[in-house]
C-alpha positions as CSV (number, residue, x, y, z in Angstrom):
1,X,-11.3,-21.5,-15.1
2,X,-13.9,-20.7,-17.3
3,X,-15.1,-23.7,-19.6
4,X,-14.2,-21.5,-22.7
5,X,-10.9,-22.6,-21.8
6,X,-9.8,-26.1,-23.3
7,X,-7.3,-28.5,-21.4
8,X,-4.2,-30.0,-23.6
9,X,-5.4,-33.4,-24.3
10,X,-2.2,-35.1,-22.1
11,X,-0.6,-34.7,-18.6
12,X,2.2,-35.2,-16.9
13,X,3.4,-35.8,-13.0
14,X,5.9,-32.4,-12.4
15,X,7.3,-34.2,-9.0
16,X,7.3,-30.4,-8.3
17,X,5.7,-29.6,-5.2
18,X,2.7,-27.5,-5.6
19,X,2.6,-27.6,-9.2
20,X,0.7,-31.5,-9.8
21,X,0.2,-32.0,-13.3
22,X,1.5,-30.4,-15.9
23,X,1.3,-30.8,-20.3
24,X,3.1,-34.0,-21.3
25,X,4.9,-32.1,-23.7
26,X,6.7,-29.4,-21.3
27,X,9.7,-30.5,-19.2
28,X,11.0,-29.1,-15.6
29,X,14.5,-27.5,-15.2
30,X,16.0,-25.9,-12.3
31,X,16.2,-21.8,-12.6
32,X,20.4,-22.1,-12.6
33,X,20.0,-23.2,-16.2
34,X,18.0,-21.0,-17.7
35,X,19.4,-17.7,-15.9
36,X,22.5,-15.7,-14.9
37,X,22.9,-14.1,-11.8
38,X,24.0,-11.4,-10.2
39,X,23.5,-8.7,-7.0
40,X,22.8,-4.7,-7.1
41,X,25.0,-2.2,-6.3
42,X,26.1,-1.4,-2.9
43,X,24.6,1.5,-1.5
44,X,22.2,3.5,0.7
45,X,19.4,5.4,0.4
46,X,22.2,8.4,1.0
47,X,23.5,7.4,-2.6
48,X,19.8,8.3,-4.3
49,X,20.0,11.4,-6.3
50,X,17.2,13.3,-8.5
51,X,19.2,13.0,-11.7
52,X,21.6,11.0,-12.9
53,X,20.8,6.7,-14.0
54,X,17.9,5.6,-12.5
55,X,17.6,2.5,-10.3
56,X,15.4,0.3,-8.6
57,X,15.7,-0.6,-4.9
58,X,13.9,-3.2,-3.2
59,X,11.6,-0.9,-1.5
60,X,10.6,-0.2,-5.5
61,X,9.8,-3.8,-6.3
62,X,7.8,-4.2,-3.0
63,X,5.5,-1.1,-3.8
64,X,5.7,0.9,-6.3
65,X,7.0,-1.2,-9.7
66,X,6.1,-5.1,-8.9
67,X,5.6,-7.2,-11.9
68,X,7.4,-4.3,-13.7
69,X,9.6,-1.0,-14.3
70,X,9.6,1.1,-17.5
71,X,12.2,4.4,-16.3
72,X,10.4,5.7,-19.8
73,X,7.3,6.2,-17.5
74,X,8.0,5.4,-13.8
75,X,10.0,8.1,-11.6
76,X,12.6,6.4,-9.9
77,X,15.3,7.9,-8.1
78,X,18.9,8.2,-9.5
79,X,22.5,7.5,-8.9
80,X,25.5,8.9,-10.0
81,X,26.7,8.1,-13.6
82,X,30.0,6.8,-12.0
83,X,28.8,3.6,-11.2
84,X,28.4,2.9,-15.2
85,X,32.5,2.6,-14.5
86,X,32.7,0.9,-11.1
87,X,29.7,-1.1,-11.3
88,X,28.6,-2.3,-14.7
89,X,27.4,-5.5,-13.7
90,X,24.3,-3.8,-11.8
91,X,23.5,-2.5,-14.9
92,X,19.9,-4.0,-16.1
93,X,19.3,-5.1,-19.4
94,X,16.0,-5.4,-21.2
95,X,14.3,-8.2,-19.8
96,X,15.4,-8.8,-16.5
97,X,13.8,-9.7,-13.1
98,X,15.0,-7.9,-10.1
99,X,14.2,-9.5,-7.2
100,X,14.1,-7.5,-3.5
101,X,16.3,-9.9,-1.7
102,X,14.3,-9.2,2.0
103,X,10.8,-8.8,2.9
104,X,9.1,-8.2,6.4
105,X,6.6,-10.9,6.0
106,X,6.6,-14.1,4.1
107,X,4.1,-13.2,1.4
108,X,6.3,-10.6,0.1
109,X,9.0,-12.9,-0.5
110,X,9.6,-13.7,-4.3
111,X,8.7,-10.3,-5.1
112,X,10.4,-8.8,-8.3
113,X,9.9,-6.5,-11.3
114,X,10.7,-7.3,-14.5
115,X,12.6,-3.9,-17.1
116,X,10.3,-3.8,-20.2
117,X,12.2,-1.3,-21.8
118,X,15.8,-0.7,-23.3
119,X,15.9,2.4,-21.0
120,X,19.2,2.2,-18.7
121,X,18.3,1.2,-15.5
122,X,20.2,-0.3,-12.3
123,X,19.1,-2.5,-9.9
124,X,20.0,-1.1,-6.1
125,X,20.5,-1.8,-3.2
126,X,19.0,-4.9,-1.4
127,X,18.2,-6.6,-5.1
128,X,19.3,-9.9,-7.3
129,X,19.8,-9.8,-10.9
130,X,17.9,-12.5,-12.3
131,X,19.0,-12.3,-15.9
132,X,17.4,-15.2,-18.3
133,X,19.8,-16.5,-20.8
134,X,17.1,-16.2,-23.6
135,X,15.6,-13.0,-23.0
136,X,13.0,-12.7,-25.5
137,X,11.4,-15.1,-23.5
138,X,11.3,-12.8,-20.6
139,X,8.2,-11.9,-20.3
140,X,7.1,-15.6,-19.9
141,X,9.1,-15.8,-17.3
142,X,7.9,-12.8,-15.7
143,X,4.1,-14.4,-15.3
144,X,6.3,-17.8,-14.6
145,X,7.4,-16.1,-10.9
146,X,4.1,-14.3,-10.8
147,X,2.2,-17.5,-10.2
148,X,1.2,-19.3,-6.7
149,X,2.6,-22.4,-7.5
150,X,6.3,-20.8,-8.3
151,X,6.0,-18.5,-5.6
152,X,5.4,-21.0,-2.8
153,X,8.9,-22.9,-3.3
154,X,10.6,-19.5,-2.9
155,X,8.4,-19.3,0.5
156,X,9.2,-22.2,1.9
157,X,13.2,-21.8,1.2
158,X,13.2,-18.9,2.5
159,X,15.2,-18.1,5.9
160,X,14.1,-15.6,8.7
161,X,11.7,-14.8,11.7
162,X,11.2,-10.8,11.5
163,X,12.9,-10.6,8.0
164,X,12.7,-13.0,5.0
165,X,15.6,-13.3,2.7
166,X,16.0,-14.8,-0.5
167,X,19.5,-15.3,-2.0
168,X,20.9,-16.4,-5.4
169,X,21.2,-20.0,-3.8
170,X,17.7,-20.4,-3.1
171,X,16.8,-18.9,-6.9
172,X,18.9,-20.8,-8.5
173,X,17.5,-24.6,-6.8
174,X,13.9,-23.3,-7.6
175,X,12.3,-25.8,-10.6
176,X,10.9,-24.3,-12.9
177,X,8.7,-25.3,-16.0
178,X,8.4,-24.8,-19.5
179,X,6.9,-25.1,-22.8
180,X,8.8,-24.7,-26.0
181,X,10.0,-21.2,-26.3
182,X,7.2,-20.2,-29.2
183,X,4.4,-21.4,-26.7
184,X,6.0,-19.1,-23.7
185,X,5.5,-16.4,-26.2
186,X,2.2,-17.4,-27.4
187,X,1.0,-17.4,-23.2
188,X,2.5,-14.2,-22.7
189,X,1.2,-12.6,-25.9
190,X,-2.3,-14.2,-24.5
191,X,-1.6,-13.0,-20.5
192,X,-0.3,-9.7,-22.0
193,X,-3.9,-8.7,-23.5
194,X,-6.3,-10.5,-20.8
195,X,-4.7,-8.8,-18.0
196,X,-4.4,-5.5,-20.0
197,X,-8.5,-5.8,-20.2
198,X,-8.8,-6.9,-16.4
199,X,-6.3,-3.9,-15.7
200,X,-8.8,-1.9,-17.5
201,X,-11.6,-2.5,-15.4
202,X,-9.6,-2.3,-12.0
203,X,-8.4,1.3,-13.1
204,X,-12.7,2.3,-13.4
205,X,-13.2,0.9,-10.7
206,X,-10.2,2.6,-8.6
207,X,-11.1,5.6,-10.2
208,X,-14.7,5.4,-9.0
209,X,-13.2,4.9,-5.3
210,X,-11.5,8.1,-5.5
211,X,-14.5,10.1,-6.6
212,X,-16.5,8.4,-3.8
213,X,-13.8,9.5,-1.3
214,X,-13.8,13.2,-2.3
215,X,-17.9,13.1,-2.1
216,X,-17.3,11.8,1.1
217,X,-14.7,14.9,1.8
218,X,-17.0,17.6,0.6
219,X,-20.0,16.3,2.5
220,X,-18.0,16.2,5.7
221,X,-16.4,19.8,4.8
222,X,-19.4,21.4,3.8
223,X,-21.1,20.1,7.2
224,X,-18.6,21.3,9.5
225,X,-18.4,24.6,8.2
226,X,-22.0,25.6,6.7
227,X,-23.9,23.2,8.9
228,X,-27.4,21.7,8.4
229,X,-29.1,24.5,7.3
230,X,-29.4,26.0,4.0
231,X,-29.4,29.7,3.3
232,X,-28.2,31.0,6.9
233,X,-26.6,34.2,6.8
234,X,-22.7,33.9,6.9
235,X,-19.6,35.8,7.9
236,X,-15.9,35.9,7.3
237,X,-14.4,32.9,9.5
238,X,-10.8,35.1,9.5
239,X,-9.3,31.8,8.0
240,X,-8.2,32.1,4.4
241,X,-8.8,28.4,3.5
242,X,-11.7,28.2,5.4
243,X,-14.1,30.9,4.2
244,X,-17.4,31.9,5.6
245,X,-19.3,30.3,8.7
246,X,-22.5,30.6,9.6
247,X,-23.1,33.9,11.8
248,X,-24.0,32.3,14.4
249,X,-20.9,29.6,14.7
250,X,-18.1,30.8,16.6
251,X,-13.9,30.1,15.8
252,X,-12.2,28.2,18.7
253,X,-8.7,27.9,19.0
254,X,-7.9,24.1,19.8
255,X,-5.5,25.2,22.9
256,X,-7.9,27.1,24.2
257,X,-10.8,24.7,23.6
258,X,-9.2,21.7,25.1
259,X,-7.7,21.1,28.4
260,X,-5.4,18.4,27.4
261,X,-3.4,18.0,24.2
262,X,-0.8,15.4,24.9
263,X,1.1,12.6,23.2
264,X,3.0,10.1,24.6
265,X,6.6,7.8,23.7
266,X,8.0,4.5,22.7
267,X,9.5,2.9,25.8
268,X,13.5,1.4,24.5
269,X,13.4,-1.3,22.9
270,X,16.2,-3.7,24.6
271,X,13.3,-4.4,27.1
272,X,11.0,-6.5,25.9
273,X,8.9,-6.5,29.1
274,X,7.7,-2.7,29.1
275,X,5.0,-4.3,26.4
276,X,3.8,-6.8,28.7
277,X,0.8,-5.2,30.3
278,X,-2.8,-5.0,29.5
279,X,-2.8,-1.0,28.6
280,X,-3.1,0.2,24.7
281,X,-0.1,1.5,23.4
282,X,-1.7,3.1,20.1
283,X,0.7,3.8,16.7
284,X,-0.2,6.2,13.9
285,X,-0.7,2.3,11.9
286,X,-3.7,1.8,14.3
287,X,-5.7,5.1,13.2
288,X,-7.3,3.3,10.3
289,X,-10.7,2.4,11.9
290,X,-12.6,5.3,13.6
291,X,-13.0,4.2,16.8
292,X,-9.9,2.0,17.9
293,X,-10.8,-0.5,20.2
294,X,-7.5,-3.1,19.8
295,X,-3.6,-2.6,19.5
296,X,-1.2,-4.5,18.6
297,X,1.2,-3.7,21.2
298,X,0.3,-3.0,25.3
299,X,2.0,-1.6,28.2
300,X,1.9,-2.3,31.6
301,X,1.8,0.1,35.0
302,X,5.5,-0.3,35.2
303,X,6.2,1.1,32.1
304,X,3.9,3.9,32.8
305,X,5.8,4.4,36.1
306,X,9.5,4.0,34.4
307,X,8.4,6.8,31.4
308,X,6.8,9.8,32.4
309,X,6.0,10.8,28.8
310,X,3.6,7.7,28.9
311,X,-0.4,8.7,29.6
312,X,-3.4,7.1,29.8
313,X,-6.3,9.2,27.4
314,X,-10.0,8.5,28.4
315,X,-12.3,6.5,25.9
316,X,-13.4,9.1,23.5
317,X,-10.2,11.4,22.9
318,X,-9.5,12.2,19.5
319,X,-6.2,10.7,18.0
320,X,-4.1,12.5,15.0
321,X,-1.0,11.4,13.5
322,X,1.5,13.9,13.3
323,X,4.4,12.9,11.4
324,X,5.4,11.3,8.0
325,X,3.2,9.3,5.5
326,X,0.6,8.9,8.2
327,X,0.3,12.2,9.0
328,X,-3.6,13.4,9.2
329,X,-5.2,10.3,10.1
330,X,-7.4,9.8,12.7
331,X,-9.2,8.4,15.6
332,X,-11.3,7.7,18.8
333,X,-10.5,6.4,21.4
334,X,-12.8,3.4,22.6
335,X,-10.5,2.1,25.3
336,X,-8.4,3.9,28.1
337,X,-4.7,3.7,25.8
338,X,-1.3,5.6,26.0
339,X,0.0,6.5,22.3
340,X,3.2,6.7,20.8
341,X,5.3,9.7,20.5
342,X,3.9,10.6,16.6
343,X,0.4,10.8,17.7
344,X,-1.5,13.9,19.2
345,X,-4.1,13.4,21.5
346,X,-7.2,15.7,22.5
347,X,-9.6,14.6,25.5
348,X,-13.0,16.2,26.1
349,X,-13.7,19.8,25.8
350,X,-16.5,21.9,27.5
351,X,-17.2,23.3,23.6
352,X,-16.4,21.1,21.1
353,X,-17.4,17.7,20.6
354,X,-15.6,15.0,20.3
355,X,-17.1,13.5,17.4
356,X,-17.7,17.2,15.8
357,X,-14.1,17.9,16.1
358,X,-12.9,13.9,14.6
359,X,-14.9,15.2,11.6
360,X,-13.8,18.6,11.3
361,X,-10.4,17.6,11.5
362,X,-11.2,14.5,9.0
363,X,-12.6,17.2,6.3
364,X,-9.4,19.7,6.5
365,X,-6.5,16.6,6.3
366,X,-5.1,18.5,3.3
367,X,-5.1,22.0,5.3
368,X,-3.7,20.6,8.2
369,X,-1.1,18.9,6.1
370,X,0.3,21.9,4.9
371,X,0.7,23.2,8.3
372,X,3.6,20.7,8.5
373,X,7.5,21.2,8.2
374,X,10.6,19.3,7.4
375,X,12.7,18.2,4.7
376,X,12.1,14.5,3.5
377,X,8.4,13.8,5.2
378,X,6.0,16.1,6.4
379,X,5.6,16.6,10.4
380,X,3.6,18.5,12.6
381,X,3.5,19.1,16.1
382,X,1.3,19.2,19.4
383,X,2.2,23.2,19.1
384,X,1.0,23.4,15.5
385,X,-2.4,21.0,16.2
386,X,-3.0,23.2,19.4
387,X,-3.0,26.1,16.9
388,X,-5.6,24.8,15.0
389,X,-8.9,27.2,15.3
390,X,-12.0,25.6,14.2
391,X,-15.5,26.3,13.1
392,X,-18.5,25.3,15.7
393,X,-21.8,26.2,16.7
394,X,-23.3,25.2,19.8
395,X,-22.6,22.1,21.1
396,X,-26.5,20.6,20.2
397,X,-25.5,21.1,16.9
398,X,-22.8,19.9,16.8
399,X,-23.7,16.5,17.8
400,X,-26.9,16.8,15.2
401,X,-24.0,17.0,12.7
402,X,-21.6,14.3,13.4
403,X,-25.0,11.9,13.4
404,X,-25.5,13.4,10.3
405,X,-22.0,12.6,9.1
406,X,-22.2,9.0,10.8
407,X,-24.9,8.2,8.3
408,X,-23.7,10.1,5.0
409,X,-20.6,8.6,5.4
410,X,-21.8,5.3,6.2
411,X,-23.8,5.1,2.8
412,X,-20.7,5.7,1.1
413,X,-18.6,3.7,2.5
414,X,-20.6,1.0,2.2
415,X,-20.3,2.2,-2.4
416,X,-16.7,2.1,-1.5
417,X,-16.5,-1.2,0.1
418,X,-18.6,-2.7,-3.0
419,X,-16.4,-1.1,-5.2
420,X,-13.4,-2.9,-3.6
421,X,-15.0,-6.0,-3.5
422,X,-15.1,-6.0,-7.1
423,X,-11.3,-5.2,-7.7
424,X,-10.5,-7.8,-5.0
425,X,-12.5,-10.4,-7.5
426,X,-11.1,-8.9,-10.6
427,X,-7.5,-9.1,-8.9
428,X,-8.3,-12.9,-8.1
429,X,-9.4,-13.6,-11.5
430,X,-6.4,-11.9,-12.9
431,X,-4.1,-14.4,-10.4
432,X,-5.8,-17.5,-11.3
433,X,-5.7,-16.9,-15.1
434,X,-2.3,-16.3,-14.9
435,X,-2.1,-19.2,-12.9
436,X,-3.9,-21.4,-15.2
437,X,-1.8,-20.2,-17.8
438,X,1.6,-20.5,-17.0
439,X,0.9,-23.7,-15.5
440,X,-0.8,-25.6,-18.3
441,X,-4.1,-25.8,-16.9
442,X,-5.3,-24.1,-20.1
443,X,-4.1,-24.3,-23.7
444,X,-4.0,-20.8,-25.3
445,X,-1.9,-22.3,-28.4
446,X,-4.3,-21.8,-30.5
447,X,-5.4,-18.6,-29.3
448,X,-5.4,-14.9,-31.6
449,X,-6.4,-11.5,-30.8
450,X,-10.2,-11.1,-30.6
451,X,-11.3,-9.2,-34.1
452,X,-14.3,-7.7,-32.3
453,X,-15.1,-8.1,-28.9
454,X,-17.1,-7.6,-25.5
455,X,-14.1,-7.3,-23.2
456,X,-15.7,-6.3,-20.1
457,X,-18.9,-8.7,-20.8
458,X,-16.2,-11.4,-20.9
459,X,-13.5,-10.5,-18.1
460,X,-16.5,-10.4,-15.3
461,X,-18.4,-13.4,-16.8
C-alpha cells in the first residue's frame, strides 16, 4: 500500500492460513461465535412475484447485489406476504450477510450481500443467513468476507466439481479476526469513504465506455445505410426504422439474398462421447470475439451422422444469436463449425458480403431485438432473421465499407480497452485497500474525514 499509510507498531502470528501477521492487539475467533445462522425460504423461481416482500436469491448476490442490497433502491423480485407467517426466520434484518450457498466456479464461492437498510427484505432460495450477534458492527464484517485472505478458507472448504457449495458448517469453522469493536467501526467508516471515492471514478470511467460504444454504433449505422459518401441523393428505404438510403443502394431480403440460413442442435447429453471429435460446436457464449476461431466444446463425424440437425458452415458465415440474454450478438466464422440450436447461421451470398452484412446486422442489434417474441426472454427465429431486408450497394462498396468499419472500430476499441484497463486497476486498488485494511496491514485509527481534498489526485496516485 501506499507509504501514506502507517503500520501498527506490533504484530502478531494469526496461525490463520493465508492471513500471516496480524496487530498484536486483535485476537482470532471462529465465525460460530460471533454469528447466528440460518437458511432462506424454500422456494423456486415459480414463487417470484412483482409485488408483495422482496427477496434476494442467490442468483442476486452472484450478480446483481454482491457486497450489498438496499430494497429502498434495488428492484428485486417479490414473494407473497404469507411467508411473514410461515417463514419468519428468512426474514432479514438490518445488517445481515446473505450468502448464495452454490456457485459454478470456485471464485464465486463466498459470495454474499450484506442489507444496509431497515427495509423488509428475505433471503431466498439457495441462501444462508449469516446474522452477526453485534450488528452495528456489520458493516466491518461485510469488508471482513470481502477480503482475499477470508475468502480463500471458504475456497478451500468448499465441496464440488461442476458446483461449489458452501454450508452453515463450513461458515461457522471459518476464523475470523478482529479488532475491538470501536476500531471495526473506525475501518469501515474509513473503507466506507475510500471506496465511495474509488466507486466514483469507476462510474466515469464506465460511463465513458458506454458513450464510446454508442460512437461505435452510430459510426457502424450511419455507414451501412448512408455509405462513404457525403451528400448523395437519397430515397425512402420502405423500412420505418431504417429511413433513407442512398439512391443508388438497393433493399435485399436476407431469404432471398442467401442460399443457406441454417442452425443447428445440442446432441443429448447422457452421451458424453458425441463431443469427442475435432469439429466446432459454436454456443451463443462464443459470439463475443468477431471472428471465432476456438470452442469450447467439439463434435465428431459420428455425431454429425447420429443428428441430422447438425451442419458444418464454411469459414466466413455469419453467426447471430437468436434467443434470450444473448440474443443479437455476433460472429464469423474462421473455422469449418456446426452451432447450437440458438444460433442462426448465414453462408455466402452472390450480393452481400459477409463482412458488410456482420456490420449491418452489428449496427441494428436493437431493431432486430424487437423483432423478437415470448414471455420471460426475448427470442427470434431463423423465419424472423430470414425476413430481415437490408440496405447495400454494390458489392465493391460494400467491402470499401466494412474496411472502413475494421479501422473506425478498431480505434475505438482500442479507447475502450484503455478505459477498462483503468477500472480493472482502480478495482484492484479498491481490493487491496480493503485488504490492507481489514487485515491490519494499515492503521486507520487515527484516521478523520479529509476537510478539503484532491480525491481523484489521491485514489490514482
Amino acid at each position: 500500500m501506499s507509504g501514506r499509510y502507517k503500520a501498527y507498531e506490533e504484530y502478531k502470528e494469526s496461525g490463520v492460513e493465508w492471513l500471516g501477521e496480524i496487530p498484536e492487539c486483535w485476537h482470532i475467533n471462529k465465525m460460530r461465535y460471533m454469528f447466528s445462522f440460518g437458511k432462506g425460504l424454500t422456494i423456486t423461481k415459480e414463487n417470484l412475484m412483482d409485488e408483495g416482500i422482496p427477496c434476494v436469491n442467490y442468483g442476486e448476490v452472484h450478480s446483481k447485489f454482491s457486497f450489498e442490497v438496499n430494497p429502498g433502491k434495488h428492484f428485486l423480485k417479490c414473494v407473497n406476504p404469507q411467508y411473514l407467517i410461515t417463514s419468519p426466520n428468512s426474514l432479514l434484518n438490518k445488517g445481515d450477510l446473505v450468502f448464495a450457498d452454490t456457485s459454478e466456479d470456485i471464485e464465486g464461492s463466498g459470495n454474499f450481500t450484506h442489507l444496509v437498510s431497515d427495509d423488509r427484505l428475505f433471503a431466498g432460495y439457495h441462501t444462508i443467513i449469516a446474522r452477526p450477534h453485534e450488528s452495528k458492527n456489520s458493516r466491518f464484517y461485510a469488508y471482513l468476507f470481502d477480503c482475499s485472505q477470508l475468502r480463500s478458507q471458504i475456497k478451500y472448504s468448499v465441496k464440488g466439481v461442476k458446483v461449489f457449495s458452501i454450508t452453515q458448517a463450513i461458515l461457522r469453522a471459518i476464523n475470523i479476526w478482529l479488532p475491538s469493536p470501536e476500531e471495526q467501526n473506525q475501518i469501515a467508516a474509513f473503507l466506507d469513504h475510500e471506496t465511495a471515492k474509488i466507486d466514483t471514478l469507476i462510474d466515469k470511467q464506465q460511463q465513458l465506455i458506454e458513450l464510446l460504444k454508442e460512437k461505435r454504433q452510430a459510426v457502424i449505422s450511419h455507414a451501412v445505410t448512408k455509405g462513404l459518401v457525403p451528400d448523395v441523393p437519397m430515397k425512402d428505404s420502405g423500412v420505418e426504422w431504417l429511413g433513407e438510403i442512398p439512391q443508388t443502394w438497393e433493399m435485399w431480403k436476407l431469404a432471398h439474398a442467401f442460399e443457406v440460413i441454417g442452425s443447428g442442435t445440442t446432441p443429448s447429453s447422457d452421451n458424453d462421447s458425441w463431443f469427442e471429435g475435432d469439429i466446432p460446436w459454436v454456443t451463443t457464449g462464443e459470439l463475443r470475439e468477431t471472428v471465432i476461431t476456438h470452442t469450447i466444446k467439439k463434435v465428431s463425424k459420428l455425431t454429425l451422422e447420429r443428428f441430422s440437425a447438425l451442419k458444418i458452415h464454411p469459414v466466413g458465415s455469419v453467426v447471430i444469436a437468436m434467443y434470450g440474454a444473448t440474443i443479437g450478438r455476433l460472429g464469423i466464422l474462421g473455422v469449418k463449425s456446426t452451432t447450437n440450436q440458438a444460433c442462426c447461421v448465414l453462408t455466402f451470398s452472390r450480393v452481400i458480403d459477409n463482412k458488410y452484412l456482420y456490420y449491418w446486422l452489428g449496427g441494428y442489434k436493437d431493431d432486430i431485438i424487437r423483432l423478437s417474441s415470448g414471455g420471460g426472454q426475448p427470442n427470434i427465429n431463423q423465419e424472423k432473421v430470414a425476413s430481415l431486408k437490408i440496405s447495400s450497394p454494390i458489392l465493391k462498396e460494400q467491402t470499401q465499407i466494412a474496411t472502413f468499419l475494421d479501422h473506425e472500430t478498431a480505434k475505438i476499441d482500442t479507447l475502450i480497452d484503455l478505459q477498462q484497463q483503468q477500472i480493472d486497476l482502480l478495482k484492484e486498488r479498491r481490493t487491496a485497500l480493503i485488504s490492507a485494511a481489514v487485515t491490519g496491514k494499515i492503521d486507520v485509527r487515527d484516521w478523520q474525514v479529509p476537510v478539503t481534498q484532491t480525491e481523484s489526485d489521491e485514489v490514482m496516485a
